[in-house]
C-alpha positions in Angstrom: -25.1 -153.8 3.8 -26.1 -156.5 6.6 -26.8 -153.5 9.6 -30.7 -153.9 8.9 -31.2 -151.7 12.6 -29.7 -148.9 13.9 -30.9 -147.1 17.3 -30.2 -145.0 20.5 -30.6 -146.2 24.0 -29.8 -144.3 26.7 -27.8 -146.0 29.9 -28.8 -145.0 33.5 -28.6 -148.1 35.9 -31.4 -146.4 37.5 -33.5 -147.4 34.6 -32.8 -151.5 35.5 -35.5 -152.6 37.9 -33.6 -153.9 40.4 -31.7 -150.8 40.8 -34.5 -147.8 40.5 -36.7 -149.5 42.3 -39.1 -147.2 43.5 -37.5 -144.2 41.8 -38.7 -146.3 38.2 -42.0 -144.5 38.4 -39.7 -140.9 37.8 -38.1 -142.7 34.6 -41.3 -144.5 33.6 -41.2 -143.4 30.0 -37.7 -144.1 29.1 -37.9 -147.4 30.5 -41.9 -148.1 28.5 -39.5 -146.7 25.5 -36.3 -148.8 25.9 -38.7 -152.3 25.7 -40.7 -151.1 22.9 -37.3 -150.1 21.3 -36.4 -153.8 22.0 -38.9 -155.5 20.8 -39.0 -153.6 17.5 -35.2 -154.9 17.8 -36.1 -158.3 17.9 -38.5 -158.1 15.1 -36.2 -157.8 12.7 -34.4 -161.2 13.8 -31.4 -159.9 14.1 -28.3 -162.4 13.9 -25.5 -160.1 15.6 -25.5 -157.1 18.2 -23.4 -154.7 18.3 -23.2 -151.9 21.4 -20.8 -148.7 21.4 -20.6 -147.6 24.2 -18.6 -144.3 25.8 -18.0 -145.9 29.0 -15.7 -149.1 27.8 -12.6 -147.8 29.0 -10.2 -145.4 26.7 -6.8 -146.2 25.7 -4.3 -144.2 24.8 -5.1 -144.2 21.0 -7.5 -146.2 19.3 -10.5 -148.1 21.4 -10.8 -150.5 23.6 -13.3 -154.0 23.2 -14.1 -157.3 23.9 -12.9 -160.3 22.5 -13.0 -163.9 23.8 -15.8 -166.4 23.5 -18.4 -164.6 26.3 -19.0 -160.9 27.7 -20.9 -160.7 30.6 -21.4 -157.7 33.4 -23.8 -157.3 36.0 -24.9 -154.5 38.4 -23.3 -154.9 41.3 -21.9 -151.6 41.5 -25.5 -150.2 41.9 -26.4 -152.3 44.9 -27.6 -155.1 42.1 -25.2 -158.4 41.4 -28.1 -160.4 40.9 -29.2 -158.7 37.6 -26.4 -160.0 35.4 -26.0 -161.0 31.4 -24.0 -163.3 29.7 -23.6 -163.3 26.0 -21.8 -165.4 23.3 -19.3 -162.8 21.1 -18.7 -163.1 17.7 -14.8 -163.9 17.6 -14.7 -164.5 13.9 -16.3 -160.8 13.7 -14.0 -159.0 15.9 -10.6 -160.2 14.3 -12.0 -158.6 11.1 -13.0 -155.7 12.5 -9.8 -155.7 13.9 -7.7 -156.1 10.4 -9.9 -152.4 9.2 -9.2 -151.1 12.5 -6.0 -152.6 13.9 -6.0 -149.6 16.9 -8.3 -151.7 19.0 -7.1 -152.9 22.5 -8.8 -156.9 23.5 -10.5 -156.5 26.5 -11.0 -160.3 28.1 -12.3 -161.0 31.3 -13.0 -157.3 32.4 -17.0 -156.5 33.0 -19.3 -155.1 31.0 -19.9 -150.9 31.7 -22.8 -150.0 32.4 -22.9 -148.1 29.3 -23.2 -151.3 27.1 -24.7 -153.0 30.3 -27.9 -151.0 30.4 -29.0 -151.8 26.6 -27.8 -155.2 26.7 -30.4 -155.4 29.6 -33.5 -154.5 28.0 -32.5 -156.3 24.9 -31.9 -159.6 26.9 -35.2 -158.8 28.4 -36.8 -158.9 25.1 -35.1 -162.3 24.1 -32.0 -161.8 22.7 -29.1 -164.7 23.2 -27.5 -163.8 20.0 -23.5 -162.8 19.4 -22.8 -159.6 20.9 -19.7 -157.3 20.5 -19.3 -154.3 22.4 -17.0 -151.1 21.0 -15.5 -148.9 23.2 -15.0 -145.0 22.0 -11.5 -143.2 21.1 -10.6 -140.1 22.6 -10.0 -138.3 19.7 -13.0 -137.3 17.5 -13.8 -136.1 13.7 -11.7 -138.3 11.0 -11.2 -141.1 14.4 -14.7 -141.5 14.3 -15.5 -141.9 10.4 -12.6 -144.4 10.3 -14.3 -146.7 13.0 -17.8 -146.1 11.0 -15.8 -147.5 8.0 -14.5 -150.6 9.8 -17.7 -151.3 10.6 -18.8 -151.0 7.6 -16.7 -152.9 5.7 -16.8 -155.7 7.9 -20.6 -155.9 8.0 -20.7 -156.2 4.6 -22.0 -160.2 4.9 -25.2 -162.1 5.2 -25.7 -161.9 9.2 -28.1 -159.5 9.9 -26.5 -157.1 12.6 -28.4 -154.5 14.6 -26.1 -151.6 16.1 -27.2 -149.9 19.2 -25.8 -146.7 20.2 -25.9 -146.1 23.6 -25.7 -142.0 25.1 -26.9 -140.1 27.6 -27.3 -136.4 26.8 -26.7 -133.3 28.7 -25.8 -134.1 32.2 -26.4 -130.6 33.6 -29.8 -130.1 33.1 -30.6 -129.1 36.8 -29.3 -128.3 40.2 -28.0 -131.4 41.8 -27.5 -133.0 37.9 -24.3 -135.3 37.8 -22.0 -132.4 36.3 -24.1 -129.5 38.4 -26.0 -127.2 36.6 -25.8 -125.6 33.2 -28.2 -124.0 30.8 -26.6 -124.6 28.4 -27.2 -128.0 28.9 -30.8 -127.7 27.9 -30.2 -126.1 24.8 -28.2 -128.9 23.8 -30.6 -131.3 24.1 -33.6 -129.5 22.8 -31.3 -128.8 19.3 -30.0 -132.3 19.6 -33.7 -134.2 19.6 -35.0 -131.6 17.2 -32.2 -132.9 14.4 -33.2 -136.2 15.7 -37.1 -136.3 15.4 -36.4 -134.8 11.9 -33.8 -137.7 10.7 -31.3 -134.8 10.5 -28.1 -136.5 11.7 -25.6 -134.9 10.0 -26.4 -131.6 11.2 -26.8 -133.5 14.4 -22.7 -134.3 14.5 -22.2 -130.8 13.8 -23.7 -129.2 17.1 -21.5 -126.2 17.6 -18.4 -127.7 19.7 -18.9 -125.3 22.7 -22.3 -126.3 23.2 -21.4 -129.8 23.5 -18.8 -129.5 25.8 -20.9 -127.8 28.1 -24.0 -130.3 28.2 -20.7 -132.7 29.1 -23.1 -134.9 26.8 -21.8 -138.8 25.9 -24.1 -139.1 22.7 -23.0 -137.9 19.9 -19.7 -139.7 19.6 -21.5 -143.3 19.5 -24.3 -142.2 17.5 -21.8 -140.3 14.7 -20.3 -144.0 14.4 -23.7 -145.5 13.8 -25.0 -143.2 11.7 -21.7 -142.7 9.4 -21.7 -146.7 9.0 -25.0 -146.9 7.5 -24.5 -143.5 5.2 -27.4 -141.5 7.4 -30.0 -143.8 6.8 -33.7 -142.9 8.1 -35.4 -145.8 6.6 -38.5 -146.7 9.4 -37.1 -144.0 11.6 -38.5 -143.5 15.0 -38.6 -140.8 18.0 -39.7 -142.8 21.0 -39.0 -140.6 24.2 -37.4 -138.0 25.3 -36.9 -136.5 29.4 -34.5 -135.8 31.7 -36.2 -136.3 35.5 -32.8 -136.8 37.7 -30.9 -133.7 35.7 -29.3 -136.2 33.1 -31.2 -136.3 29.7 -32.5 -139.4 27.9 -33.5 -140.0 24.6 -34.3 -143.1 23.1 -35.0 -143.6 19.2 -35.0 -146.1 16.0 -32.7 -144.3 13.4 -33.1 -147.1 10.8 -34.9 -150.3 10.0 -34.8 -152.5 7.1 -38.0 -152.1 5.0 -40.4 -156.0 5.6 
């Protein structure tokens, strides 16, 4: 297996410098978190990214992702065009993730989200210039899921060394005025997700209770299932960095797995 890192970052704009602003201070520990996460990233040396992210958009059936020479994005849509990345993409990659997955739709020239745009951020902030490919999410879940992990798998089973980032935002109804209004219910998702989480327990993780999940109208688990499932639940050099959830959206950001030095 070549994925020597696995990890979570969340993906609030807000979290971007240029976009918080003054309202950093509120996020302050999620943003300390998402560098150190980073720089333990670029430790390893990694020779490939890869970012799943829920917000790519959804086709039909299957996913959606980039392919092409470049991806790039920027923040324009949060008041910040000037904070922008460009990144080479591993072609050669892609097309044989797309022979173990053929349902994937080629996104070209469309921008980054923000949900792949936001860790590929504070990675290129810490250095990285390396191939990156970015996964979108399927609507369905369960066997969908495990048959992306696989792909992946499969075809990063080779000698570059490839971190994959999971990028999810938990509940996002933790108080009044939270993006999806307010919802206990959304606490109690997050306080049984992190607990799995800070005890490397991911496969109960994936099987929060359904109804619960729904109602945090979390984007997590789905990228994070695909992470985990592709490296068989490894917790080698796990990690809890952070966890809080200041504007009513929770964020949690965490190493699942390193390779051992």
């Amino acid at each position: 297996m070549s994925i020597i890192w696995t990890g979570l970052a969340p993906h609030p704009p807000i979290i971007v410098d240029s976009v918080g602003r003054g309202r950093c201070s509120e996020v302050q520990t999620t943003i300390d978190s998402m560098h150190a996460l980073c720089e333990d990233l670029m430790r390893l040396q990694p020779e490939r990214l890869i970012v799943i992210s829920p917000h790519t958009p959804r086709p039909a059936s299957g996913i959606a992702a980039w392919f092409g020479d470049s991806i790039s994005g920027n923040f324009g849509m949060f008041g910040a065009a000037q904070t922008a990345a460009k990144l080479p993409c591993d072609q050669t990659w892609m097309q044989q993730m797309a022979q173990y997955y053929p349902r994937i739709s080629p996104l070209y020239h469309e921008p980054l989200d923000h949900g792949a745009m936001v860790p590929i951020h504070f990675a290129h902030e810490a250095g990285w210039r390396g191939p990156t490919c970015v996964l979108g999410l399927p609507w369905e879940s369960g066997d969908a899921l495990n048959d992306i992990a696989s792909a992946l798998k499969q075809t990063c089973n080779d000698t570059v060394r490839t971190a994959v980032v999971a990028s999810g935002d938990m509940s996002h109804c933790l108080k009044p005025g939270a993006p999806s209004g307010f919802d206990r219910r959304g606490q109690v998702f997050d306080d049984c997700f992190v607990a799995h989480l800070k005890e490397s327990a991911y496969k109960e993780a994936t099987t929060i209770e359904a109804g619960l999940c729904e109602a945090a109208c979390q984007d997590v688990i789905e990228s994070c299932h695909i992470a985990w499932t592709a490296t068989d639940f490894a917790d080698t050099n796990h990690h809890f960095y952070s966890y809080e959830g200041p504007f009513g959206v929770g964020y949690t950001v965490m190493r699942f797995f390193a390779e051992s030095s």
